[in-house]
C-alpha positions, 0 to 999 in steps of 0.5 A: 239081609233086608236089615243090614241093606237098610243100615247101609243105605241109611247110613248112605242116605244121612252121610248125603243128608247132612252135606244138603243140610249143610248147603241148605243152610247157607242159603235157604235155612238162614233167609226162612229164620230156621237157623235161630230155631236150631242155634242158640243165640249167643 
């Protein structure tokens, strides 16, 4: 039972995580250079 309530709740968690992510992108993540980090240059 703990299990299954710790799948759903990271499953909740990383749904919430990669919006963040996504916002943090736009605005802190480009400024600070971490974008170059996980993106290739093309």
């Amino acid at each position: 039972m703990t299990n299954a309530l710790l799948c759903k709740r990271f499953h909740c968690v990383v749904l919430i995580t990669e919006t963040e992510i996504a916002e943090l992108l736009d605005s802190h993540f480009i400024r600070g250079g971490w974008l170059a980090v996980f993106t290739p240059s093309g």
